[in-house]
C-alpha positions in Angstrom: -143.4 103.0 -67.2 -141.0 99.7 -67.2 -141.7 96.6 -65.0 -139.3 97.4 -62.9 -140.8 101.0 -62.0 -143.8 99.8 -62.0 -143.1 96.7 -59.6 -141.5 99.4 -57.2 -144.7 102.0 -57.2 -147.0 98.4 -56.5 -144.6 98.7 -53.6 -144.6 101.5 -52.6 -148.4 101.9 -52.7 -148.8 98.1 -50.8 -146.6 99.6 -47.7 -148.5 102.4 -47.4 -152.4 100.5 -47.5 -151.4 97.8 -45.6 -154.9 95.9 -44.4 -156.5 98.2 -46.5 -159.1 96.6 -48.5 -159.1 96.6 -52.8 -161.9 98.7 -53.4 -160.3 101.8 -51.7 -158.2 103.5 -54.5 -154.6 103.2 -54.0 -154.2 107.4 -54.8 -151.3 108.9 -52.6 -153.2 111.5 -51.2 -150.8 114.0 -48.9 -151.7 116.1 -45.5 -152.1 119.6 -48.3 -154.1 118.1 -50.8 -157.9 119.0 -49.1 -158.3 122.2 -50.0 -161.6 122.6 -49.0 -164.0 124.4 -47.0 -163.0 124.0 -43.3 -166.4 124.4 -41.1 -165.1 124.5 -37.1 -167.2 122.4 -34.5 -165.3 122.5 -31.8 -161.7 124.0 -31.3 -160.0 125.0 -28.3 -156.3 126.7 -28.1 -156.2 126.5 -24.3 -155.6 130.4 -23.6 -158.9 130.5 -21.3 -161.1 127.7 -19.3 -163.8 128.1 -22.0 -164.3 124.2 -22.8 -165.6 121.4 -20.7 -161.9 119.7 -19.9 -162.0 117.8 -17.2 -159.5 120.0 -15.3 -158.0 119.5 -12.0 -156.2 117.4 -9.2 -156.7 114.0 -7.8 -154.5 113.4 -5.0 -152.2 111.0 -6.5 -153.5 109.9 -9.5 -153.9 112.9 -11.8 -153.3 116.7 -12.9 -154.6 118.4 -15.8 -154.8 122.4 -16.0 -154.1 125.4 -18.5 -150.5 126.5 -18.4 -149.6 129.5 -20.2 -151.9 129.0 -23.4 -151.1 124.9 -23.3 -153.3 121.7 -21.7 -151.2 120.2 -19.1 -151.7 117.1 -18.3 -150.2 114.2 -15.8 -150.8 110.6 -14.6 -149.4 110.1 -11.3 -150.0 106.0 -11.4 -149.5 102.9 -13.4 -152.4 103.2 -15.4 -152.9 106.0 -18.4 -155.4 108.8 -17.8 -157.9 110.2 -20.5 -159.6 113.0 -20.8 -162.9 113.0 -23.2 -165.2 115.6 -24.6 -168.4 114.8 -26.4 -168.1 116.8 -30.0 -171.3 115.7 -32.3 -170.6 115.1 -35.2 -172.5 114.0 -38.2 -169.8 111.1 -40.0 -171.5 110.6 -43.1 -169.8 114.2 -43.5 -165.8 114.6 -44.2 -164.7 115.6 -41.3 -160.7 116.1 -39.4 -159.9 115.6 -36.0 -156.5 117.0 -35.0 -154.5 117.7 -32.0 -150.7 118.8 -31.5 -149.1 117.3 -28.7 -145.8 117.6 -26.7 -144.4 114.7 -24.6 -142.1 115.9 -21.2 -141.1 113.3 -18.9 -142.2 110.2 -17.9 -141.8 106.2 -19.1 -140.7 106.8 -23.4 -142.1 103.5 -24.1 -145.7 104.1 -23.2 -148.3 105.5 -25.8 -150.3 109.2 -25.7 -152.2 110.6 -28.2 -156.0 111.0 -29.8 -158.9 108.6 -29.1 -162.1 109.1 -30.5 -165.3 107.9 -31.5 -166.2 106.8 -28.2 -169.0 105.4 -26.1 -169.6 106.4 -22.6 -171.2 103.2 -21.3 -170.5 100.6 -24.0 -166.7 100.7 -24.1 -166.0 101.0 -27.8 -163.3 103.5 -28.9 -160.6 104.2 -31.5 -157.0 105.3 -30.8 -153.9 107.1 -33.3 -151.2 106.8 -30.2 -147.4 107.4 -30.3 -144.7 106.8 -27.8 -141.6 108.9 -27.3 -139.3 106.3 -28.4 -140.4 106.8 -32.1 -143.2 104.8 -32.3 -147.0 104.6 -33.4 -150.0 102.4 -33.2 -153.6 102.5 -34.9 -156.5 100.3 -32.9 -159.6 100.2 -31.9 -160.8 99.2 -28.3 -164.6 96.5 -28.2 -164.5 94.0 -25.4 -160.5 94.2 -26.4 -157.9 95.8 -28.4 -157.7 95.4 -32.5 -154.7 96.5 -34.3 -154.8 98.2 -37.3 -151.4 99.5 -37.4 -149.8 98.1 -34.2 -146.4 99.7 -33.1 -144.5 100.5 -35.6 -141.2 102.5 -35.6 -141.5 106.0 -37.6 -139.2 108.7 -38.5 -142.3 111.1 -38.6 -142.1 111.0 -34.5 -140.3 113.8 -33.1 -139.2 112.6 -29.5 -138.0 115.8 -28.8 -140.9 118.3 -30.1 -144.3 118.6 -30.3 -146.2 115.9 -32.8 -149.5 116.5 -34.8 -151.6 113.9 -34.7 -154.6 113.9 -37.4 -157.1 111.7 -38.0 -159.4 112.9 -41.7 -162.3 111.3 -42.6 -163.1 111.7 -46.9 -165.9 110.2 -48.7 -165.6 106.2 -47.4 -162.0 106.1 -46.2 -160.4 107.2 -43.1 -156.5 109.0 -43.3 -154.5 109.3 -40.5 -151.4 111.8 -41.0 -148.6 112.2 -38.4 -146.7 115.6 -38.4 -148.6 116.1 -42.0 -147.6 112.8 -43.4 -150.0 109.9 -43.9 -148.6 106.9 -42.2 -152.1 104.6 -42.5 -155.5 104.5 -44.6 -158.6 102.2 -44.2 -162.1 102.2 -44.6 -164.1 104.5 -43.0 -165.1 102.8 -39.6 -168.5 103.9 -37.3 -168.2 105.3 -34.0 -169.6 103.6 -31.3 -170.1 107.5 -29.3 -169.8 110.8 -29.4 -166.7 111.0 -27.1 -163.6 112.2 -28.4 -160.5 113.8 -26.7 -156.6 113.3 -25.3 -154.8 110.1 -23.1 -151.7 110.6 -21.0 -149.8 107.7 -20.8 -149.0 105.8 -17.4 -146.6 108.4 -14.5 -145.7 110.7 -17.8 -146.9 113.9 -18.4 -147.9 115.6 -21.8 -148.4 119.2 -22.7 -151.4 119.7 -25.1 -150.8 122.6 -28.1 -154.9 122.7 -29.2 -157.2 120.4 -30.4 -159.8 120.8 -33.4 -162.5 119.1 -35.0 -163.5 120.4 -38.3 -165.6 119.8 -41.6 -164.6 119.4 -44.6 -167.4 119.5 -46.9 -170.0 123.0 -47.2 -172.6 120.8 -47.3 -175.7 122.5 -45.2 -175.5 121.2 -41.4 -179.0 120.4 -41.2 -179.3 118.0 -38.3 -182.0 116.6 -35.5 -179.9 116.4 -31.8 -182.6 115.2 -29.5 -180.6 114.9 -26.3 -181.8 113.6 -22.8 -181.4 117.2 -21.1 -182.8 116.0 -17.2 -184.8 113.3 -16.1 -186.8 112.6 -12.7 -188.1 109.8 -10.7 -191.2 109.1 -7.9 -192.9 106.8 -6.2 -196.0 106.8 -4.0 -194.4 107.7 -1.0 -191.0 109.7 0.2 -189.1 106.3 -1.4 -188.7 104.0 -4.4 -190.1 100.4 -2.9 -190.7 97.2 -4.4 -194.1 96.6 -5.3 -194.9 100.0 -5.8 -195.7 101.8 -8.7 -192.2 104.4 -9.9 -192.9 106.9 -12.5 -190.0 108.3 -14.6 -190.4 111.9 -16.4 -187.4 112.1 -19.2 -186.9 115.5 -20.7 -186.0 115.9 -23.9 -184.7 118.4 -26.4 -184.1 119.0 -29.7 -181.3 120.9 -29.8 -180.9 120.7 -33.9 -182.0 123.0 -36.4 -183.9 120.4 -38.1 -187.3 118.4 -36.4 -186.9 114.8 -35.2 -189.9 113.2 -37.3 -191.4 109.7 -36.9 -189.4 109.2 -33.3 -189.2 105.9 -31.8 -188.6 106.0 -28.5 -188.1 102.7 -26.9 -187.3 101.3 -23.3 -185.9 98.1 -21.8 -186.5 97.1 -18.1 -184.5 94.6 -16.2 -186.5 90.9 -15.4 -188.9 90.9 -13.0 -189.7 94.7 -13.3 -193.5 95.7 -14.9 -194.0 98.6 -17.1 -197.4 99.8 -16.2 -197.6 102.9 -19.1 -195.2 104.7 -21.1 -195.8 107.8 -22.7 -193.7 108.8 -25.7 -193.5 111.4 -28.2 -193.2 110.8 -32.3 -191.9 114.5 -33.4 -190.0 117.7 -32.1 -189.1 120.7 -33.8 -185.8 122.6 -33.4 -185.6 124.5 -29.9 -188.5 122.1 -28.6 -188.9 120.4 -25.6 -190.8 117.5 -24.5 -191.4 115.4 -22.0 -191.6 111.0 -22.1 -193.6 109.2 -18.9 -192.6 106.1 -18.1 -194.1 104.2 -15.1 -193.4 100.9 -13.9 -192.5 99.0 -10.6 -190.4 96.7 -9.3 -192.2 93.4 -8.4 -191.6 91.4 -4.9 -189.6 89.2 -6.8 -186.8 91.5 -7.7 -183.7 91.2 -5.9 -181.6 93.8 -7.2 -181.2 97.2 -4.7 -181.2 99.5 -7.9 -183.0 99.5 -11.3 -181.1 100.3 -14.5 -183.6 101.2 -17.5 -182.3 101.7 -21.3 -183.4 104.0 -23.7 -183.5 104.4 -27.7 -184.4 107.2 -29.4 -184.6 106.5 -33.6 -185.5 109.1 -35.5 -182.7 111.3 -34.8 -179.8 112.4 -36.6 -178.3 112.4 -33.4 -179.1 111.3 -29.4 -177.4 110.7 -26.6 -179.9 107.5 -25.1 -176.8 105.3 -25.6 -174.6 107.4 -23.2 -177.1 108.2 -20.3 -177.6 106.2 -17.3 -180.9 105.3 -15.9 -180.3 104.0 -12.5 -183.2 104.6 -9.4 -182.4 103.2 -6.2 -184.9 101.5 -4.2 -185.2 102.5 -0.6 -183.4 105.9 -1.0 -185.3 108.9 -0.9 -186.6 110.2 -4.3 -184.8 113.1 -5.9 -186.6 116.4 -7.1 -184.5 116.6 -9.8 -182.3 113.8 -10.1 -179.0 114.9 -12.3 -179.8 118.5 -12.8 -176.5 119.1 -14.7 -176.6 116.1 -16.7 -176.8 117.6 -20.8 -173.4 119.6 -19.4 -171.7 116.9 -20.7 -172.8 117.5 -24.1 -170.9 120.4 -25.8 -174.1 120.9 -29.0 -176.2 121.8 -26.2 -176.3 125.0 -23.5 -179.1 125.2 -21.0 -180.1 128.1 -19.2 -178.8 126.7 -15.6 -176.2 129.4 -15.4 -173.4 127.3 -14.1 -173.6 124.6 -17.2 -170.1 123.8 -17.7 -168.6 123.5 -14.3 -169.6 120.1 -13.5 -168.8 117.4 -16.5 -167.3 114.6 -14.3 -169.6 111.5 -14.3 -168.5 111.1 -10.6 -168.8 114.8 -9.4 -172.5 115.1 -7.3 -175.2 117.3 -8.2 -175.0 121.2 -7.5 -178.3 123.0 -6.8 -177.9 126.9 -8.1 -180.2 129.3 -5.7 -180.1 132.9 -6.4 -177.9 135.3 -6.2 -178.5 138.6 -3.6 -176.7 141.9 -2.8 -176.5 144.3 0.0 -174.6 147.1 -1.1 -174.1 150.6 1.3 -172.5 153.6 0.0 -172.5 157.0 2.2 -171.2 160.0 1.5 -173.1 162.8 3.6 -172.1 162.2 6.5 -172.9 164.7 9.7 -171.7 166.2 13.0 -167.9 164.6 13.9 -167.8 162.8 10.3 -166.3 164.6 7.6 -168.6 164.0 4.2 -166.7 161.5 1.7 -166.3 161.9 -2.3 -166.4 158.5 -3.9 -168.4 156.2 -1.3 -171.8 156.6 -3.1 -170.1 156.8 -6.7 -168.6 153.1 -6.1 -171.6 151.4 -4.7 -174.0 152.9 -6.9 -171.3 152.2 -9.6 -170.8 148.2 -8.2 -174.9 148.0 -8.4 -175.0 149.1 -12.2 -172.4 146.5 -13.3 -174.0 143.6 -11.3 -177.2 144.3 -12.7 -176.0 144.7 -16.2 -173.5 142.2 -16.0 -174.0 139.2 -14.0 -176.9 136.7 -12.7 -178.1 138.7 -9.4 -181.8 138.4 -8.8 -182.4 140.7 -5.6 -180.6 143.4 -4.8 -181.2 146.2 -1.9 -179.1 149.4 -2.0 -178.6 151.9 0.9 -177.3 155.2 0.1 -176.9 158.2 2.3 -180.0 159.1 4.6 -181.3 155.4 3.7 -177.7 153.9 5.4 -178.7 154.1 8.8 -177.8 151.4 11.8 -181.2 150.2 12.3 -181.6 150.2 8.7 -178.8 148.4 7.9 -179.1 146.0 10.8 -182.7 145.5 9.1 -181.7 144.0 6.2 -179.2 142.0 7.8 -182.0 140.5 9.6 -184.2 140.2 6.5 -181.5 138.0 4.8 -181.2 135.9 7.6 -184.8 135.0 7.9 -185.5 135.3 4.1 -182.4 133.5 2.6 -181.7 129.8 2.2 -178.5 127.4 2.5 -178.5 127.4 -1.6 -178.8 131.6 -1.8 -175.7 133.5 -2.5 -174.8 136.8 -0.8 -172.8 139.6 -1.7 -172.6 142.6 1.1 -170.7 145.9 -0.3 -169.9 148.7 1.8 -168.2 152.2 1.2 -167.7 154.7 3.5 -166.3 155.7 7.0 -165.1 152.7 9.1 -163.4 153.5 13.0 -160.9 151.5 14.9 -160.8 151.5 18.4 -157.4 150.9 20.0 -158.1 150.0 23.6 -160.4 147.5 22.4 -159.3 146.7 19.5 -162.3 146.6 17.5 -163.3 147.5 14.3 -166.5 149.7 12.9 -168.5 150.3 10.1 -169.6 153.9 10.5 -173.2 154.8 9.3 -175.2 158.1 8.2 -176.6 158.4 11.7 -173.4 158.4 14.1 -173.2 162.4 14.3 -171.1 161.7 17.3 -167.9 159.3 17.9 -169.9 157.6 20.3 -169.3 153.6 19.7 -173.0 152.6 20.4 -173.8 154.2 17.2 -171.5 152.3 15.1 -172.0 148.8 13.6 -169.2 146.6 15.2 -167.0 144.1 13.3 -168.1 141.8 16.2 -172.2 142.1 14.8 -171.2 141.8 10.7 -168.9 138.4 11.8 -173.0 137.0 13.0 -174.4 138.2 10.9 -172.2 136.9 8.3 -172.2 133.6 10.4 -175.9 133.7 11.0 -177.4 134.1 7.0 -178.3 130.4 5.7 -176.5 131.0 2.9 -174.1 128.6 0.1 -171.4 131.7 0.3 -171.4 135.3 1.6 -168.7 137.8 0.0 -168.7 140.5 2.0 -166.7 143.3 0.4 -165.4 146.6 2.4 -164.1 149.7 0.7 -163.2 151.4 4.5 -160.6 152.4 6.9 -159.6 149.8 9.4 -161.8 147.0 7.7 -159.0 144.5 8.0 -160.2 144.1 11.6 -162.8 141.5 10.1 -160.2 138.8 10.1 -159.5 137.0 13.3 -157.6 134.1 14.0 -155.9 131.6 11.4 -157.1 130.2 8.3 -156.4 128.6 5.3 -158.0 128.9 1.8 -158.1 126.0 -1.5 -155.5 127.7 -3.4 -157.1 128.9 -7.3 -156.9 126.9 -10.2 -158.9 127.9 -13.1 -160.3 124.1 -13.7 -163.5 122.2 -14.1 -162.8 120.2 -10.6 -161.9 123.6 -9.3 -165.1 125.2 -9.6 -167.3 122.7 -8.6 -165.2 121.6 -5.3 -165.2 125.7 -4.2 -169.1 126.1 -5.2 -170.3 123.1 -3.5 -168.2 124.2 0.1 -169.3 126.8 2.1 -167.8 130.1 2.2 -168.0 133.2 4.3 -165.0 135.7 3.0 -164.0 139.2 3.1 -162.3 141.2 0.6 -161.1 144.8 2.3 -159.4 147.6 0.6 -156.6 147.2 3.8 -156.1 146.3 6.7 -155.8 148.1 10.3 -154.7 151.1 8.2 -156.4 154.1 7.0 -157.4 154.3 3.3 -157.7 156.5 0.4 -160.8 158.3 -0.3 -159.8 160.1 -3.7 -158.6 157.8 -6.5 -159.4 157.6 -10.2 -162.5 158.6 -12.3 -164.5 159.3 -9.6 -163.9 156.1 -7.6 -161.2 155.3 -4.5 -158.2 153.3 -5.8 -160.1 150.2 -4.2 -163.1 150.6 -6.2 -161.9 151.8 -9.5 -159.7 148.7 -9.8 -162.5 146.5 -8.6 -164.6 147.8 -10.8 -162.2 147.1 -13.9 -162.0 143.7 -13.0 -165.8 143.2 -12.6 -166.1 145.6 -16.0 -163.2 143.7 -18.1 -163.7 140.3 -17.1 -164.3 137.9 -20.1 -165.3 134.7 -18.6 -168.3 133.2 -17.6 -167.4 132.5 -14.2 -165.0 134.6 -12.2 -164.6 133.7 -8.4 -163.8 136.1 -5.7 -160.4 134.7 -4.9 -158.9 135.2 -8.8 -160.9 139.1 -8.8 -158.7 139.8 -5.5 -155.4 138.7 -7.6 -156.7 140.6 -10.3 -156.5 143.7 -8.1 -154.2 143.4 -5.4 -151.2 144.8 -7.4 -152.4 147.8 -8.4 -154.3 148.7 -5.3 -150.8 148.2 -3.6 -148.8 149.9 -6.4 -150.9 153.1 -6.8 -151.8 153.9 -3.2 -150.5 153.4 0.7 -152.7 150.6 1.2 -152.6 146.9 0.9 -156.0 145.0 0.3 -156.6 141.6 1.9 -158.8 139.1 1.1 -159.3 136.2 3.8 -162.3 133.6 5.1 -164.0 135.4 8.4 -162.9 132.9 11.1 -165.3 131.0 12.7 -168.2 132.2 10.5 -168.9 128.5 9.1 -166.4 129.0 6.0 -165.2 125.1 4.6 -163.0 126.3 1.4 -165.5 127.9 -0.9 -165.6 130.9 -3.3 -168.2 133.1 -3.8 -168.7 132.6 -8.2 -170.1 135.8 -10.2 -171.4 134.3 -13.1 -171.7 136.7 -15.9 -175.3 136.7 -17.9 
């Protein structure tokens, strides 16, 4: 090679490591040169709410939901928005973080892109952002912003299409490729968290293609995750005082496939608060899960009206101490359980609570999960004036099988035939009402003959015992609405496969419209709800159908029987079926809250096991 060629490849080579240090080699190395083994931890394509996004709407600041396979998301303000998942990952491994993203309207100056690396409560983070206008930045973010690469104009930015933003860490060095072509290199730098995820830049909005982080290396993924999963505070009496003695029980696990050995657990109190004993551990095994006793007390002299402890946990490949917030508040009454949900924000770890997932938000409150219960009436054989259905039994027994089988119900009373009578089924309205508390979920199914009364405009459930069309035999509308507003329940779904049952609705009302997101969820779980779904309205319905089942129940029953997610609210199963119900029989299904039953927004959630 001449001077001159050379002199141009020293060129060449300098533009692309600039600030890189000398003892990185200066090798070229392209988006297709790794090869390797690609070993997924995390990777999410947006076709289904199966990730811990924090998805929603906040009036006038933010949106972010799934739109047709994509991530949408929006800032309404001045400010940018973010939107962080914690993804452990073991960095003395190579590893790739990558994302694909789409910029649509908003202020073409203003950065999106990837952050990661970051911590929850100690502010450090890193950043590969681009702006529509054709230009990228590399920096990091620790009590202010560093540049590695600050904005610099590139014809790699597409302005028009989507832009893949990739960030691979191999051996000691860090490689940052934009639409497959590396624009930076640098030394490998730590993370200061687990945190990684997307930013929206200030009022702009940005679609989201999928995001990935994967190995690179085969190497065996033997790792200790000892993760704060719940802790729990108590004083001497009903409140956290000052001079009084607190204890703190933190539970942890190891959710790893390798033991934690020679922990060392460590604590930090503020001044003028005494630890009085501490209990640690100095091992756990994979799957284990242990418990660490702190006690300590807040002297006369402290001033503060809250007390924020830290925690370290060495010993561990990886923990989460650094992330979690230990705050107890004097004077307020001490929780059972004070952040039930808390190790949902940690996507290496799933609990057994069975909604785990819904509530990721730092700011969203704690949900208490009761149990879930079912009432479900099916009659057939019925006597004297009332003609003897086909189906009735076949769908309720049916709807029992695929809760049972299917989804988190714990009790679960079925009345068929000779067992369906009034008294009967006034019975176990009764029981739930005394028996049931304002955590409990109830679903009520009924099949079979319902009666509408003209003159007085009333509606009936009609049960095994009514030989006669005598109304004082029937179970009114009026008496399931008090029911229905009488059990102390979270939500009641009552669901009502019979002619006329779209007499249950009276008076106006108004429903949160569906969104399959995070925020979602947990705003229509913690509310109230007392709905009905009904195969019509003030109309007769179809008995026969398909398979055995009335139109009503066979399509319900695929929905139940099909559905893929963990958490399927009544609202979305109603849209599920509405069309076909309407499109294959004279009938139109309606699903509504029971007016002035105590309903505040809610859905009723079946979780699947």
């Amino acid at each position: 090679m001449d001077r001159k060629a050379l002199f141009l490849a020293l060129i060449l080579i300098l533009s692309i490591t600039t600030s890189i240090p000398c003892t990185i080699s200066a090798q070229v190395i392209s988006y297709n040169t790794y090869t390797g083994v690609q070993d997924t931890l995390f990777f999410d394509d947006f076709t289904n709410f199966s990730n811990q996004w924090l998805l929603g709407i906040e009036e006038g600041s933010w949106t972010e939901t799934l739109q047709d396979g994509k991530l949408y998301f929006e800032s309404h303000t001045d400010k940018p928005k973010e939107d962080l998942i914690p993804v452990f990952l073991d960095t003395e491994r190579d590893f790739e973080i990558e994302t694909e993203i789409r910029f649509l309207k908003g202020d073409m100056t203003k950065a999106y892109g990837l952050q990661w690396g970051k911590s929850g409560n100690q502010g450090g983070q890193y950043d590969f952002f681009i702006a529509a206008n054709g230009q990228f930045t590399i920096d990091r973010y620790k009590e202010g912003f560093e540049d590695y690469v600050p904005f610099t104009s590139s014809e790699q930015v597409n302005r028009y299409a989507p832009n893949k933003l990739t960030f691979r860490k191999l051996r000691d060095s860090s490689y940052f490729f934009l639409n497959e072509h590396l624009v930076h290199r640098m030394l490998f730098q730590p993370f200061y968290g687990n945190l990684t995820g997307i930013q929206v830049c200030e009022n702009s909005s940005i679609l989201v293609e999928y995001f990935k982080v994967v190995y690179l290396d085969n190497a065996e993924n033997l790792l200790s995750k000892v993760l704060i999963i719940d802790y729990t505070h108590s004083g001497k009496g009903e409140s956290t005082v000052r001079g009084m003695p607190v204890k703190l029980t933190i539970q942890l696990k190891n959710a790893g496939n390798k033991t934690a050995e020679n922990l060392e657990i460590s604590y930090r109190l503020p001044a003028s608060v005494e630890a009085v004993d501490f209990r640690s551990i100095k091992q756990l095994g994979p799957g284990e899960t242990e418990e660490v006793n702190l006690e300590f007390f807040p002297t006369k002299d402290y001033t503060d009206n809250q007390v924020r402890i830290e925690f370290t946990i060495e010993g561990a490949d990886i923990t989460n101490a650094g992330e979690v917030d230990f705050v107890i508040h004097l004077d307020d009454p001490d929780k059972v359980a004070h952040d039930k949900n808390l190790v949902q924000t940690y996507s290496e770890y799933r609990g057994d609570d069975p909604l785990k997932g819904l509530n990721v938000a730092k700011a969203l409150q704690e949900v208490e999960i009761g149990s879930y219960y079912a009432l479900i009436i099916g009659i057939d054989k019925f006597k004297g004036e009332w003609p003897p259905l086909r189906n009735a039994v076949n769908d309720a027994k049916s709807i029992e099988s695929i809760l049972q089988e299917k989804y988190e119900f714990h009790h679960i009373k079925a009345l068929y035939n000779e067992n369906a009578t009034r008294q009967n089924i006034l019975n176990a309205f009764q029981w739930f009402m005394n028996e049931l508390t304002e955590k409990d979920n109830l679903l009520i199914y009924y099949s079979g003959h319902g009666y509408y009364n003209e003159q007085m405009q009333k509606g009936y459930w009609v049960p095994v015992d009514a030989e006669t069309k005598q109304m004082h035999h029937y179970i009114s509308n009026e008496e399931i609405r008090s029911f229905m507003s009488g059990i102390s329940t979270r939500h009641t779904l009552l669901v009502s496969d019979a002619c006329f049952s779209g007499d249950i609705f009276r008076g106006k009302t108004l429903s949160i419209p569906y969104e399959n997101s995070t925020k979602y969820y947990h705003k229509v779980y913690s509310l109230m709800s007392r709905k009905a779904m009904t195969s019509g309205g003030i109309e007769p319905v179809m008995d026969g159908g398909r398979e055995g089942h009335s139109v009503f129940g066979y399509y319900l029953l695929k929905s139940l029987r099909n559905n893929e997610n963990k958490y399927l609210d009544a609202g979305e199963l109603y849209n599920q079926i509405k069309i076909p119900v309407i499109n294959n029989s004279e009938q139109t299904p309606i699903y509504n809250p029971v007016n002035n039953t105590g309903d505040e927004g809610g859905q009723f959630i079946f979780i699947a096991r």
